[in-house]
N, C-alpha and C positions, 0 to 999 in steps of 0.2 A: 467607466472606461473611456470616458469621449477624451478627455486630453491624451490619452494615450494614442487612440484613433490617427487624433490628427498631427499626435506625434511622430509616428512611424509609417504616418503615411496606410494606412492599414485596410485593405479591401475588405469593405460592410456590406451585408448582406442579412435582408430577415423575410424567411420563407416558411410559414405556419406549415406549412402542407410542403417543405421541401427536401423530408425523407419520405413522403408516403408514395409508392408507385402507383403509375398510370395518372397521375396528375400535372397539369401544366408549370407548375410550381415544381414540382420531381424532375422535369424532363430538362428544367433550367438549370436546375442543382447538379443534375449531371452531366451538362457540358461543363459548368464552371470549373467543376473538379478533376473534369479528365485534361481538359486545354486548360494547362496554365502555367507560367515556368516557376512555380512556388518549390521549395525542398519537400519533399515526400518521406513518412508518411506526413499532409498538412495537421499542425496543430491550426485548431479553432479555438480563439480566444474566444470570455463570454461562456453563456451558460444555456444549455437548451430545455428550459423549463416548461414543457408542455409536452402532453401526448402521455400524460401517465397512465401507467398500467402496471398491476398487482403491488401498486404504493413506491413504485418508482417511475422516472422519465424514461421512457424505450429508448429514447435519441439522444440521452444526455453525453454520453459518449462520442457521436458521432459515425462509430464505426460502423454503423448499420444505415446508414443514411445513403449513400451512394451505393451503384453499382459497381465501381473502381475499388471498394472499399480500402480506401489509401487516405483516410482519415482518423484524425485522436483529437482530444479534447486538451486545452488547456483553462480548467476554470479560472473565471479572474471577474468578478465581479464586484469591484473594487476601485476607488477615485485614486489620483496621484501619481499615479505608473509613471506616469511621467518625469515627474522627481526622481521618485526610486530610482529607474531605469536610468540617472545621466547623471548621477551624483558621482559615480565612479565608473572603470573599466569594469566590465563583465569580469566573473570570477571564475579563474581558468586555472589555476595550480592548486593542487589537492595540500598541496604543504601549508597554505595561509589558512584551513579549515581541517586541523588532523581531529580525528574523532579520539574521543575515550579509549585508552586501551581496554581490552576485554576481560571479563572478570575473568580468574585462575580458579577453573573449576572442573575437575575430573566427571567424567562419568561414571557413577553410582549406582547400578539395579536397585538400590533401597528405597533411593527416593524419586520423586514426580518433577519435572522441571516444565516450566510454563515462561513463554515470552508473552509480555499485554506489548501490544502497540495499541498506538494513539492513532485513531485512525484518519482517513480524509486527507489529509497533509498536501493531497493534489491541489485542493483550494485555496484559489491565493488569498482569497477574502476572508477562510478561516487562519491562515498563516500570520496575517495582520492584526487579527481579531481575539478570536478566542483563546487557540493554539499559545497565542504570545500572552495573556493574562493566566492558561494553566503552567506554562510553564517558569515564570512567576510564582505561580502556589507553590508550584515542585520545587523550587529557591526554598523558598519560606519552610516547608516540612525537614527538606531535607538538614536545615541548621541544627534540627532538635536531635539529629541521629542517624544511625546506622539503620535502625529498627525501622525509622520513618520513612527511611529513603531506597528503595531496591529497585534493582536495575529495572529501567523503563525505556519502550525505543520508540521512537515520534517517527511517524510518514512524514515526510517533507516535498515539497515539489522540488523537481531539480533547474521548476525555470526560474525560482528563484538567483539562481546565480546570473541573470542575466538581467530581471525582471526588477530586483529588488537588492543586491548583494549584497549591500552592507545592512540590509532585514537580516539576511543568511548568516553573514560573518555574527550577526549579535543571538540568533540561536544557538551556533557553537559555545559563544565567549559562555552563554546560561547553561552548558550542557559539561564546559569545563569546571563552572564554579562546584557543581555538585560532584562531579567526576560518577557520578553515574547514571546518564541518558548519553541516547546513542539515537543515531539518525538513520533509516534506511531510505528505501522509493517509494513512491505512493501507488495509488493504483496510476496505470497497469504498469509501471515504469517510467517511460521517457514522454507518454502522452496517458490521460487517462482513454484507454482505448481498451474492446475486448481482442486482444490479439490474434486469438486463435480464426477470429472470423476478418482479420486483416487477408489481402490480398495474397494469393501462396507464393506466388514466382517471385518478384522482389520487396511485396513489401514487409513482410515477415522479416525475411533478414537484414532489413532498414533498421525495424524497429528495435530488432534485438541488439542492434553495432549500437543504435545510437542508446539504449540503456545501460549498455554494457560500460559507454563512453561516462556519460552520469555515474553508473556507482562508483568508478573508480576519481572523477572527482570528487562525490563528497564520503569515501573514505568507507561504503560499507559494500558487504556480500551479499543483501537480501532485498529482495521488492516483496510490494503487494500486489495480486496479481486476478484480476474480476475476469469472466466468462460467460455464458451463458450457461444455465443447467445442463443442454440437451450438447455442449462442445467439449467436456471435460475427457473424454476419451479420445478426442483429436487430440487437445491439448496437452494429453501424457501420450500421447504415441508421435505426434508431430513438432509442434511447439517448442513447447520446453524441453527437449532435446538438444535443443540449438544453443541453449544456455550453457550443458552439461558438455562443456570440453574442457583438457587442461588449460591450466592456469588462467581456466574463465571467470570473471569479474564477476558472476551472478551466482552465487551458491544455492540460496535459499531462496524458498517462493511461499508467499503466505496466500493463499488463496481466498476469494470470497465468491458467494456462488449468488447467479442473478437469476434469475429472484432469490433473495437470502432464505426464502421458508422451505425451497421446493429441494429435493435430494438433487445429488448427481448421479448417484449408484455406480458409483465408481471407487468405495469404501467399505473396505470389510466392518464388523461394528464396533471391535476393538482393534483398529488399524489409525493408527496417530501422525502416521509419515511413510512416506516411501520416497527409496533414493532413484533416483531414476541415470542411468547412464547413457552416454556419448557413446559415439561410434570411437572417438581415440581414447576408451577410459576415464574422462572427467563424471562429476558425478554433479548432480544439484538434488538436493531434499525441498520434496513436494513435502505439504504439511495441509493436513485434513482442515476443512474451511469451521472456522468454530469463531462465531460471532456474538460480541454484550452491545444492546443498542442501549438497554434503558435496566432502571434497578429496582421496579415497584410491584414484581412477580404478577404483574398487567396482561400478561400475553394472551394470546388468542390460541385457539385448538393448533393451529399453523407453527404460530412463533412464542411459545409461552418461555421455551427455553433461550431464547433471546433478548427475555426482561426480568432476568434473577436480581435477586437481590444477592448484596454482597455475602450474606449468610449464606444464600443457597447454594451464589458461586464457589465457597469455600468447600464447601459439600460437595461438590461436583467435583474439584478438583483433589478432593482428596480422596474421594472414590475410585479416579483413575488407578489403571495397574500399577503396582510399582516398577517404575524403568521407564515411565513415559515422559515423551518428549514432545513438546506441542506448546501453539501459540494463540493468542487470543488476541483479535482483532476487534479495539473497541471504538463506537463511534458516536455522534451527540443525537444522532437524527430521534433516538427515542427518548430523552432525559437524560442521559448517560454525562457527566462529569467528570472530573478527577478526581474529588472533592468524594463524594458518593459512591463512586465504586473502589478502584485500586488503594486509594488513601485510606479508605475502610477495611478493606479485604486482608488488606498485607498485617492489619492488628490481628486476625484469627483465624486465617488458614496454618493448617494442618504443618506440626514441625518438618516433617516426610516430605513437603510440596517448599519447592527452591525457584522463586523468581528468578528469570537469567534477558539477558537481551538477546535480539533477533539472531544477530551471528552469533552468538555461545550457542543458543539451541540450535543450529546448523551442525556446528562442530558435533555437538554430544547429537546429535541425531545419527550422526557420521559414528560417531565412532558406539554408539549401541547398537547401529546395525550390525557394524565389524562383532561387535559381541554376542550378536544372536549369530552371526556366520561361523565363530569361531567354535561353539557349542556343536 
């Protein structure tokens, strides 16, 4: 990131100990953060890789670092921003990037419907990286067919449009060849941030405008959306409320729970979604947090169901009731590929179990509730 640095001129900072309290290093971090005339909530470019605990960074996020907590992440740990960034204008009109239209699919009680996203997509060094050689493979499968190719939706960062845009304009151009991948937000939206433990008075509603500002740039209704275990009951009584108005940009919320192993208990055992409503009637569907890291049935007492193989996955998903409606948030940190799971999965799951992307299982979540209200 250093030519970017000294691109933008960009205020650097490295403090091992400068989310931990009561340290001289903490007590620095928190002036810097409160006095400063930066836009709020601050994205932190870079990556905070230390201080792991239960197999993730506490601090990777940032939002727990301060006591202003009026901070979000933008990872980017990645050379040339610099290029990227000044090749072109920032990408601001949602018309130069229209997404796929959406598949034409009724809701069913017969059959199971499952969104995979490709997870991570906040990453700009996976955007550059790997993200752009799967979706490459996903070109190459999808020539051979209908069969090979079912709808897929990629996290995407949304600073790509600013960071990298004609990266951005040439993921759509790969999303149009197939006509079927679709793009939503990454975690947690407009920053990787756990928002629920953002700031209550303004900066919550910061973060939620300027998401809301992102989807409707790159053309979708859904984020991915990380918390902590112990805040998922703030975050469906407070939070995500703020989403659920009319003609709100943000429909759908794919959740991920931090730590991935540990419950939220905030899920009945066969409960796959809930719509949650606005004070003016809008609605947004919460979707039960259901994570593939890896595919070599490897897992521990904790996470075994986290490392199915694509046989097992198929089994799982066919086991589901019929009528359900749910998504599957996939990501590389345990072996997980394209290649090895989805590519695999989609030859032998169950005829009953119907791939859809992020917003179609929005819609049909929407309208299976209307059909269990209407019974």
């Amino acid at each position: 990131m250093v030519d970017f640095v000294f691109s933008e001129q960009l205020f650097v900072m490295f403090l091992v100990n400068g989310c931990i309290t009561n340290t001289e290093q903490g007590a620095l971090l928190n002036e810097i953060v409160r006095v400063n005339p930066w836009p709020k909530p601050i994205g932190v470019y870079g990556y905070a890789n230390y201080w792991m605990v239960f197999g993730g960074y506490l601090f990777e996020a940032q939002t727990l670092c301060a006591e202003s907590r009026n901070m979000g992440a933008i990872p980017t740990e990645v050379n040339n921003l610099s290029f990227f960034s000044t090749r072109r204008a920032p990408a601001a009109d949602p018309d130069e990037m229209p997404q796929n239209a959406l598949e034409s699919v009724d809701y069913d009680p017969a059959n199971t419907y499952v969104a995979f996203i490709v997870g991570d997509g906040d990453n700009i060094n996976f955007m550059m990286g790997t993200r752009a050689r799967w979706i490459r493979q996903r070109a190459e499968a999808c020539n051979k067919g209908d069969a090979f190719c079912p709808p897929l939706t990629w996290s995407i960062s949304p600073h790509l449009a600013r960071l990298a845009p004609d990266v951005l304009k040439w993921y759509y151009e790969m999303s149009h060849a197939t006509g079927k991948d679709y793009f939503m937000l990454p975690p947690s939206g407009h920053l990787y941030a756990y928002p629920s433990s953002l700031e209550e008075t303004t900066m919550q509603d910061a973060f939620v405008a300027a998401t809301e500002a992102d989807a409707r740039l790159f053309g979708t209704h859904s984020t991915v959306h990380w918390d902590f275990y112990n805040t998922w009951q703030y975050a469906e009584e407070v939070f995500l409320p703020k989403y659920a108005t009319m003609n709100g940009a943000v429909n759908g919320v794919f959740p991920v729970n931090v730590p991935y192993m540990l419950p939220t208990g905030t899920w009945n055992p066969h409960q796959f979604f809930k719509v949650i409503t606005g004070r003016d009637g809008g609605r947004v569907v919460l979707f039960r947090p259901r994570e593939w890291r890896g595919v070599h049935d490897n897992g521990g007492p904790l996470d075994k169901e986290f490392y199915l193989s694509p046989k097992k996955m198929a089994e799982e998903l066919g086991a589901y009731p019929r009528g359900t409606v749910t998504g599957i948030y996939m990501t590389s940190d345990g072996g997980l590929n394209l290649h090895n799971s989805v590519m695999e999965l989609v030859e032998i799951l169950p005829d009953h179990v119907r791939l859809v992307s992020a917003d179609t299982a929005v819609q049909l979540a929407l309208e299976a509730s209307k059909t269990s209200e209407d019974q």
